[in-house]
C-alpha positions in Angstrom: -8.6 -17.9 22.4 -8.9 -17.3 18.6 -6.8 -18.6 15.5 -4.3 -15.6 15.7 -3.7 -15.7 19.4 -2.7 -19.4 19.0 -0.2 -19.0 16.2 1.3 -15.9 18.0 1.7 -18.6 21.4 3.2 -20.8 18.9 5.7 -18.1 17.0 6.4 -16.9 20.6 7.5 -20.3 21.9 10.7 -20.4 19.4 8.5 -22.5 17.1 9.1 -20.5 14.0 11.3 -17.4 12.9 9.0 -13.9 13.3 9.4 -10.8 10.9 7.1 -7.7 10.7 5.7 -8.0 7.1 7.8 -4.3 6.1 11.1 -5.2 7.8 14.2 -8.1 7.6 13.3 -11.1 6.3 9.8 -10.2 5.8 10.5 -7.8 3.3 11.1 -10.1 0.2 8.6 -12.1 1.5 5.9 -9.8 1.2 7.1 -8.3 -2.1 6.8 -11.5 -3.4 3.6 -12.0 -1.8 1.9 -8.7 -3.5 1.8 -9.7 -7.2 -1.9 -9.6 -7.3 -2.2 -6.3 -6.8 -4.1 -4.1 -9.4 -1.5 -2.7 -11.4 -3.3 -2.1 -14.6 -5.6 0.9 -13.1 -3.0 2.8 -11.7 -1.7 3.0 -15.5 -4.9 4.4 -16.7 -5.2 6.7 -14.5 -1.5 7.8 -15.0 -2.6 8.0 -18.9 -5.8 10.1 -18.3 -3.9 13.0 -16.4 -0.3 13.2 -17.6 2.4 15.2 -15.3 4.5 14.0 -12.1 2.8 10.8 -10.3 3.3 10.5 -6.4 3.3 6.9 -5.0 1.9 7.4 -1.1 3.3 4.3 0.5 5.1 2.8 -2.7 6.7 -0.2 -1.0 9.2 -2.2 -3.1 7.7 -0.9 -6.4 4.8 -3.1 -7.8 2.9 -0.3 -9.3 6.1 2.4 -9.7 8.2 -0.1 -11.8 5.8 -0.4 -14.5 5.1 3.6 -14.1 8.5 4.0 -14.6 9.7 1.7 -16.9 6.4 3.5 -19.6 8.1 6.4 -18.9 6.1 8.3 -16.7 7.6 11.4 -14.3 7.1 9.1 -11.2 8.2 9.9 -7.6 7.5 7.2 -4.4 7.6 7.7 -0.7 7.4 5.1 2.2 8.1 4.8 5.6 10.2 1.4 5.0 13.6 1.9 4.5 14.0 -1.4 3.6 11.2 -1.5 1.2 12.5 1.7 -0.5 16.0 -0.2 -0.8 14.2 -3.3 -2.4 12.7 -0.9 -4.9 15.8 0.4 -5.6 17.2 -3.1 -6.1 14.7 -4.2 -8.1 15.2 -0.8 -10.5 18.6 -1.4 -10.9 17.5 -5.2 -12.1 15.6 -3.7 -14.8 17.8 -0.6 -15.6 15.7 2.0 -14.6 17.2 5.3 -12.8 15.2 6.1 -10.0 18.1 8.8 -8.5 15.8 11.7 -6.6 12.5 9.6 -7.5 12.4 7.9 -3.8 11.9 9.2 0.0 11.9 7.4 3.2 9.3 9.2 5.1 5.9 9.3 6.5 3.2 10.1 3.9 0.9 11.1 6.5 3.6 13.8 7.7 3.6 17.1 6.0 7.1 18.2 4.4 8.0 13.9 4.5 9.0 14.8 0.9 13.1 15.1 1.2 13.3 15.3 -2.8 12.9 18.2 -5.3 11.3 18.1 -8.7 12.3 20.2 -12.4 10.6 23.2 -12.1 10.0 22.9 -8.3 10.8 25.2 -5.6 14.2 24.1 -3.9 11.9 23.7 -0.6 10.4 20.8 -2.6 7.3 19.7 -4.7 4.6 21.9 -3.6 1.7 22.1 -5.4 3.5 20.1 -8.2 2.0 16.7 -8.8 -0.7 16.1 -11.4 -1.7 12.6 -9.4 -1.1 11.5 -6.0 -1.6 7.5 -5.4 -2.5 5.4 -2.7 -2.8 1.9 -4.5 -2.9 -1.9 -2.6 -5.3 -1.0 -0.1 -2.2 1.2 2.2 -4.6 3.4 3.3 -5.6 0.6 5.8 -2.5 1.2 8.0 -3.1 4.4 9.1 -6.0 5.1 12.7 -8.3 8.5 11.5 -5.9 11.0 12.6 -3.3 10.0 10.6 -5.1 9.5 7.3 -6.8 12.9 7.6 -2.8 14.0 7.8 -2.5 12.0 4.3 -5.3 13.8 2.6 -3.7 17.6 3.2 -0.4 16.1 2.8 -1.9 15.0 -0.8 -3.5 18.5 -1.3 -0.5 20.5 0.1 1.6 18.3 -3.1 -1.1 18.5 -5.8 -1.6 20.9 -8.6 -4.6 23.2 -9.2 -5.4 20.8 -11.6 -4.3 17.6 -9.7 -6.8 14.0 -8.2 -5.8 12.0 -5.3 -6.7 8.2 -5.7 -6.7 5.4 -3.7 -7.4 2.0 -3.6 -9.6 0.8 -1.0 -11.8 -2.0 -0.4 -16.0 -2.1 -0.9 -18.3 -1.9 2.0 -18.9 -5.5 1.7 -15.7 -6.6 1.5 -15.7 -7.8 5.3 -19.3 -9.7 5.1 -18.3 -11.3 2.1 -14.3 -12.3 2.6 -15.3 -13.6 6.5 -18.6 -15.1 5.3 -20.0 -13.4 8.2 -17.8 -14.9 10.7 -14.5 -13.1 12.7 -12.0 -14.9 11.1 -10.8 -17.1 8.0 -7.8 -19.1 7.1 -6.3 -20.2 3.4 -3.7 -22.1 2.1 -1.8 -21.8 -1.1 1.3 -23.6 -2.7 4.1 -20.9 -3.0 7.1 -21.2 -6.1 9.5 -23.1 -4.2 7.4 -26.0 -3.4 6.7 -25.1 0.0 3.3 -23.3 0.8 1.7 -20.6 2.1 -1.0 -20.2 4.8 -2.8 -16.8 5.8 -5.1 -16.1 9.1 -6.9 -13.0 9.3 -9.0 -12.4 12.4 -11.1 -9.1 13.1 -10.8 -7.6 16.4 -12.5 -4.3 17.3 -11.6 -1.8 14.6 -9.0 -4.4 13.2 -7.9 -6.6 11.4 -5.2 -8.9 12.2 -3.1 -11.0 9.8 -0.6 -13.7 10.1 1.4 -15.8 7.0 3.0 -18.9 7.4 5.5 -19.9 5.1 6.9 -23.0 5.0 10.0 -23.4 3.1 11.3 -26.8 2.4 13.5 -28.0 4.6 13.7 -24.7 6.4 11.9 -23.9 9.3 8.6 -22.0 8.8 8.6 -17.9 8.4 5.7 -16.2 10.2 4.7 -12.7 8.7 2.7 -10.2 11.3 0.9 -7.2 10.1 -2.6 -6.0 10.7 -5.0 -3.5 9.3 -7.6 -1.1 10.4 -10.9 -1.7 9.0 -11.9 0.6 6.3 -14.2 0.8 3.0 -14.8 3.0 0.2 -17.7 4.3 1.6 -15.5 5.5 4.4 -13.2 6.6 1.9 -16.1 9.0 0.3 -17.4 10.5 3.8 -13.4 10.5 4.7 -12.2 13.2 1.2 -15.7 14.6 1.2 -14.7 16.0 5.3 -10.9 16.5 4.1 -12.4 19.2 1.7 -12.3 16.9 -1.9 -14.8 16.9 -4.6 -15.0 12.8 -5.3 -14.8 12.7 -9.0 -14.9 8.6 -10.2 -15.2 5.7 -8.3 -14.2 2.4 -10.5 -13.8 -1.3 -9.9 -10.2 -2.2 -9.6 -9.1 -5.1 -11.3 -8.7 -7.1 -7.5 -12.2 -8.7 -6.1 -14.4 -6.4 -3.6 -11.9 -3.4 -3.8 -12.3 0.2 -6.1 -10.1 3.2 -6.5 -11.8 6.7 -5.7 -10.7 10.2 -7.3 -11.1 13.3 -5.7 -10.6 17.1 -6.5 -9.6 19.4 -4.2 -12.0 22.0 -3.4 
């Protein structure tokens, strides 16, 4: 029995309170959790190609707050209705108006996109965007099917003119982060004074993951989520397949991981 199956024995035994990483509880947790994520790339790129910004699985808003709050045209969609309302919450916080900018949907669904844009047909943004998104590695969420949905639902949105980019990790992000093993654990102290503690375990095309939090004086959170393994090289073979031209590939600002650009053909 591996690492993971014994903490979920232990979370199922009333041991600890249980919360999908994108729902309840878990929610602020997570946000809190996804600080380190590469924010200073997505800016760049933002910079390079000015014109409306789609967010493809924005969550609570770590890289479309900044966007936003620099004033760029920025729209985000997610499958998470509580994430979306976090983002919201968190715009209010900082006085930003984010009215028509956010969808609940799936981004790997075409016509997900329930908001319009200036200048936009009233069926919605077709064709519209100048940049389509996928930062913090969300692409690992979705089996092959479904990601090949993402890439037309990012061509059906983008302009003539428009590049998809995502963040993704490198090919040896799995040698190198398991040391060539199936699993790894690490701890962390967390603001409160409690700590942190993250499993990760791969299993077939997966890769499971499971946070502890302990709290103090609280009883201990457990976070589930999992990902599907996948690389940048996958990413390449992936856009190359979907009908993209992949124009840059550059080091994000998080360890083993890149963003690639694509054109589409």
């Amino acid at each position: 029995m591996g690492d993971i199956a014994i903490l979920d024995q232990w979370s199922r035994a009333g041991s600890a309170e249980v919360y999908d990483v994108y729902h309840g509880l878990g929610v602020g947790i997570y946000d809190s959790l996804s600080q380190a994520y590469d924010l200073t790339t997505p800016v760049v790129l933002a910079a390079e190609r000015p014109g409306p910004i789609l967010e493809l699985c924005c969550g609570a808003g770590r890289v479309g707050l900044p966007l936003l709050a620099m004033g760029f045209d920025y729209y985000g969609i997610d499958l998470s209705s509580e994430m979306i309302q976090q983002f919201r919450d968190h715009a209010t916080a900082q006085g930003l108006d984010v009215a028509g900018r956010l969808a609940v949907g799936d981004a790997s669904e075409l016509g997900a996109l329930d908001f319009s844009l200036p200048g936009s047909e009233p069926s919605g943004p077709t064709g519209h965007f100048e940049s389509v998104f996928v930062p913090a590695f969300s692409l690992v969420l979705f089996e092959k099917e479904l990601r090949r949905n993402l890439f037309q639902m990012a061509r059906s949105v983008l302009s003539t003119t428009g590049v998809f980019t995502a963040e993704v990790y490198t090919a040896d992000y799995y040698d190198r982060t398991f040391n060539g093993g199936r699993s790894m654990c690490s701890w962390s102290p967390r603001d409160h004074g409690g700590y942190l503690v993250s499993f990760a375990e791969l299993t077939g095309d997966r890769e499971e993951v499971r946070f502890i939090e302990q709290r103090p004086e609280l009883p201990p959170v457990v976070l589930r989520t999992w990902k599907y393994l996948y690389s940048s090289d996958d990413l390449v073979a992936d856009l190359t397949g979907a009908g993209f031209r992949v124009t840059d590939r550059r080091p994000s600002t998080c360890p083993l991981a890149e963003w690639v650009s694509a054109e589409p053909i």
